[in-house]
N, C-alpha and C positions, 0 to 999 in steps of 0.2 A: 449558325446555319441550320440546325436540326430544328429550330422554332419557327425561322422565317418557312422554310419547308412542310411544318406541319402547317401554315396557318393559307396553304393555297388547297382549294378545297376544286373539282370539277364537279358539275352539277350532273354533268351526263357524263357516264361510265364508258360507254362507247361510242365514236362518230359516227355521223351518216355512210349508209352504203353507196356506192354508184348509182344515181337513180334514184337514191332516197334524200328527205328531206328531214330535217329537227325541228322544232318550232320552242326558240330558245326565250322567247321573249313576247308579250302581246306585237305582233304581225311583224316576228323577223323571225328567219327559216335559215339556218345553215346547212349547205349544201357542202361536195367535197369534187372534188377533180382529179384525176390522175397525172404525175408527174414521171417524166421517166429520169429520173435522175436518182440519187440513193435519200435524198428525199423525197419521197413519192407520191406527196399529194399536197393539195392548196386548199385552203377554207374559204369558198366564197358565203357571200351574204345576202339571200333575198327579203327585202324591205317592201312591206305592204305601202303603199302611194294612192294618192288622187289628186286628181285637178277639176276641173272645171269641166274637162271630159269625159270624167268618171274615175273609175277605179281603176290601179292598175299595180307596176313595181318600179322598185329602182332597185338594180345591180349593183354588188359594190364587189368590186374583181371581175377577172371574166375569165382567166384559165389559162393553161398552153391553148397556144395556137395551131389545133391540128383537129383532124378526121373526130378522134375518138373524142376530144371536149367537146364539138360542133353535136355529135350522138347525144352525148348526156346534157346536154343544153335545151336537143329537142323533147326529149324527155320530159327534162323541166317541166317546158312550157304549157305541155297538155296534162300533168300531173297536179304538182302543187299551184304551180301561175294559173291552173284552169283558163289556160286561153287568154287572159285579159294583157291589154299591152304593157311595153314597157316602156315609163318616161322616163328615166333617165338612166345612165353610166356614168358610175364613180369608180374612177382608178387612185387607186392608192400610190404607185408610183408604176416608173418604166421598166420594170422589170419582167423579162418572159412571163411567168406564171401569172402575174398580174394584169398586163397590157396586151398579153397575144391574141385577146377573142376580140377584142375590143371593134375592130373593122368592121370582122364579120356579125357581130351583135347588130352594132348601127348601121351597116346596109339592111339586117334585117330586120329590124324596128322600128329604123329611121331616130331612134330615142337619140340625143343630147352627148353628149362626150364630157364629163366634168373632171378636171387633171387640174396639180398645178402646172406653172409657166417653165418653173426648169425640170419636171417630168414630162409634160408633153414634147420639150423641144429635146431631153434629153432621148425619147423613144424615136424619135425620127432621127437624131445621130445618130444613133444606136442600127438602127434599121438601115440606112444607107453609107456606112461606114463613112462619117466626114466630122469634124471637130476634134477630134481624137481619138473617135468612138472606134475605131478600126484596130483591127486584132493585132495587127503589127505592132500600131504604139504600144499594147499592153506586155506584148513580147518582147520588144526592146527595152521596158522596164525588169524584165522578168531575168531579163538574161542582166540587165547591170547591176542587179541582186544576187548573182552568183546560181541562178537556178539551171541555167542551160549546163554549168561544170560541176553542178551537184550532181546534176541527172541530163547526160547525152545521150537518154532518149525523149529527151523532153520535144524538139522541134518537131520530129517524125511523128510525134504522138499528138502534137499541136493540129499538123496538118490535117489528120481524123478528123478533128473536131473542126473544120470551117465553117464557118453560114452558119454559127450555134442558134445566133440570134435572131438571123432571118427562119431559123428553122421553126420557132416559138414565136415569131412575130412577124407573119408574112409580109402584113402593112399595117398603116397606122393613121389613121381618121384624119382628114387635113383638117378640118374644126371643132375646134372645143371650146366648153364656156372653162374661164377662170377659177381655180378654186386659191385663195389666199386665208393666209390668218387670219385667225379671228370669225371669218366669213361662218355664217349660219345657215344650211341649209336644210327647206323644209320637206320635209318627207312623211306623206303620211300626219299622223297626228304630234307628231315627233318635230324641233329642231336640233339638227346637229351642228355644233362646233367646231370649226376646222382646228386643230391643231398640227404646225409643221412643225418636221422631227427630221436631222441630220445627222448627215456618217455614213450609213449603210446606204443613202439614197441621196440624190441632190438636194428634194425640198417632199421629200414623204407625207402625205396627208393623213391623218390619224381623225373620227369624227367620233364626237362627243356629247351623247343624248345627258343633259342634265335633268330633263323632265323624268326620267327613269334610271341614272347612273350602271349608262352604257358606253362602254368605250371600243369602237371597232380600230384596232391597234394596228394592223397589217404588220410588219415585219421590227416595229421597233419594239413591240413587248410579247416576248413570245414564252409561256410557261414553264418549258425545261431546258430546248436548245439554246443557243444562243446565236444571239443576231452577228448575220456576219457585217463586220466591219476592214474594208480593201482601199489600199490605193491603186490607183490605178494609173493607164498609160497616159489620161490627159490631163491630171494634174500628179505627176508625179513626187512632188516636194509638199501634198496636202498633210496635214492631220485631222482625218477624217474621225478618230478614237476618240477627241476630247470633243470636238463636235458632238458626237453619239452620246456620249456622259453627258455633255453640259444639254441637252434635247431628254434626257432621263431625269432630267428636275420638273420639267415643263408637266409631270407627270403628278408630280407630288401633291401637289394642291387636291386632286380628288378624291370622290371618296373610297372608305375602306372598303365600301363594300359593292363598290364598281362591279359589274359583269365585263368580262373582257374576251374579246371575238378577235383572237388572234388568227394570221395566215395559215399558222399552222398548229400540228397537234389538239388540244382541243381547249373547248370555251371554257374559262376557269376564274374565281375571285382570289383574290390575295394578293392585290396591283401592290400595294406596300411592299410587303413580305419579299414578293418578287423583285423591285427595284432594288429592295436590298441584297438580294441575290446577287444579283447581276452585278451591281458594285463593287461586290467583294469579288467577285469572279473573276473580274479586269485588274486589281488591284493585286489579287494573288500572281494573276499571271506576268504582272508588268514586274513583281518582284520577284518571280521566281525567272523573267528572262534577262533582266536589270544582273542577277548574279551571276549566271551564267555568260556574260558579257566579261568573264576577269581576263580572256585575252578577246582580240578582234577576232569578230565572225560576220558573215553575212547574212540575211534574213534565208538564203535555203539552207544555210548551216543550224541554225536557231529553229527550226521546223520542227524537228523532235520534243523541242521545249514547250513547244503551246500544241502540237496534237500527236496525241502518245497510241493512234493507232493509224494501220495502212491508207495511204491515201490513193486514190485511183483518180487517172488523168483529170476527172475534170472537177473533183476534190481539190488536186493540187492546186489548181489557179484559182481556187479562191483560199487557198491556206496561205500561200505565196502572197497575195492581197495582201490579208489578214495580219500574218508575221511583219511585211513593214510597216503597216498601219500602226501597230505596239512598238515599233522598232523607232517610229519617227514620234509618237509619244515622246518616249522617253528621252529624244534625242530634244524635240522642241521646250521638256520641262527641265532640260542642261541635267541631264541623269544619264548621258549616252553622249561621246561625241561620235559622230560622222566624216569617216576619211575615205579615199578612193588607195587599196593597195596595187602591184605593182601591175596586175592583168588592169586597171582601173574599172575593179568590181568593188561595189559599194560597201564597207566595213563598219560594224560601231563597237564600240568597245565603250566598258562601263568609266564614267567622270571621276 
């Protein structure tokens, strides 16, 4: 661990301020956004563009969706974009941070909407609570994992938090062009590689400049934290963890010495180095929860086991995720079976 560690190196020491811009690459600028969560910011991407129109950008993220990103957007525009339009919006997937400016972008640009097919349709479930997407189904998972009798302050603390999604995602573009595998798009002098990546998102788009060994990662390769991977209320019987693993091979083929523009924290090389990381880090954890399974527990009983500091409300729902995500790992690799005890709250206990 202490080699693959040394061998990730950041180029820039510090990230952009509010309002400021990086120029990490010949004509791509990383930008930053403020998040109010205890992660608290997002790394977007501005990509020099032209067409036949002229000069102009493509986005790639677009922010929470509220007041103060709309502020530092305008900023942008007349700073580093110097005025010129923007042709296109690339979302990486449907998640707030990602998808909440996206409306108010393309009303104001009129630029393109580029998403895949189950991130676009998953933003608009998401946004009008219908397919599974509604907070209750995730509750009703929540509570048949033992969390509502771990913590009976869990519903009342729930309630706080409603409309989380509409609050970051006001609405959501009714057209978009398609982005699928393999797909190429050109940007600038540049083409990018779509690659999709699963687990932490439905169909996550990852884009892949081979002309200069750039990889804009969004949330599936991130330098120190780790990507969260959750099940959730509307598939509740998924293994989204082996998904996420078996989407962190799709990585390995490039090169070592990729530039990688992840979501968050900052732009850094050591794509290797880190996927080794990350492997070991899943592997350690499935076997340090794999032991502590020597009698029946349920995923909010196991919560101590995969994170060893306080979690506040809206930490817990996605550690809750998280915990059966590892939990039905090991349960679908026959390392765990799965029983319902006598409340019929979900139990697994080690094979």
């Amino acid at each position: 661990m202490n080699s693959s560690t040394a061998a990730i190196h950041y180029p820039h020491e510090t990230p952009p301020k509010p309002g400021e811009a990086i120029n990490v690459a010949d004509g791509i600028y990383w930008i930053r956004m403020p998040l109010p969560f205890a992660l608290n910011h997002i790394n977007l991407w501005l990509l020099e563009d032209h067409d036949e129109d002229g000069d102009g950008w493509t986005i790639v993220d677009t922010g929470y969706g509220v007041e103060a990103t709309h502020a530092l957007w305008e900023a942008h525009f007349s700073a580093v974009m110097r005025g010129r339009p923007v042709k296109k919006i690339v979302v990486t997937h449907y998640h707030p941070d990602h998808v909440g400016c996206a409306a108010w972008l393309h009303e104001k640009t009129s630029a393109p909407l580029y998403m895949t097919n189950a991130e676009y349709l998953s933003a608009h479930a998401a946004a009008q609570d219908f397919a599974g997407f509604d907070r209750a189904n995730s509750e009703a998972l929540f509570v048949a994992h033992g969390l509502a009798r771990a913590r009976p302050d869990f519903a009342a603390a729930q309630k706080e938090r409603s409309d989380s999604y509409h609050r970051g995602v006001p609405t959501v573009p009714t057209r978009y062009r398609r982005l699928m595998e393999h797909d190429v798009l050109k940007i600038g002098k540049r083409e990018w590689r779509i690659i999709t990546a699963f687990g932490h998102a439905p169909e996550h788009a990852c884009l892949f400049s081979a002309d200069d060994n750039i990889l804009i990662s969004g949330d599936q390769v991130l330098p120190r934290i780790t990507t969260n991977v959750g099940v959730w209320g509307n598939q509740p019987d998924a293994n989204p963890l082996a998904q996420f693993l078996t989407s962190m091979e799709k990585f390995r083929p490039l090169p070592a010495d990729t530039l990688i523009l992840p979501s968050h924290d900052r732009v850094f090389t050591g794509l290797h180095a880190r996927l080794d990381q990350l492997t070991e880090h899943h592997e350690q954890r499935l076997a340090e929860l794999e032991a502590a399974l020597d009698t029946p527990k349920t995923a909010a009983e196991i919560l101590p086991v995969l994170f060893r500091r306080p979690l506040d409300q809206h930490q817990l729902v996605f550690a809750i995720g998280e915990a059966i995500a590892h939990l039905h790992y090991l349960w679908y690799a026959g390392r765990a079976i799965r029983t319902r005890d006598a409340d019929g709250i979900w139990v697994f206990q080690r094979a």
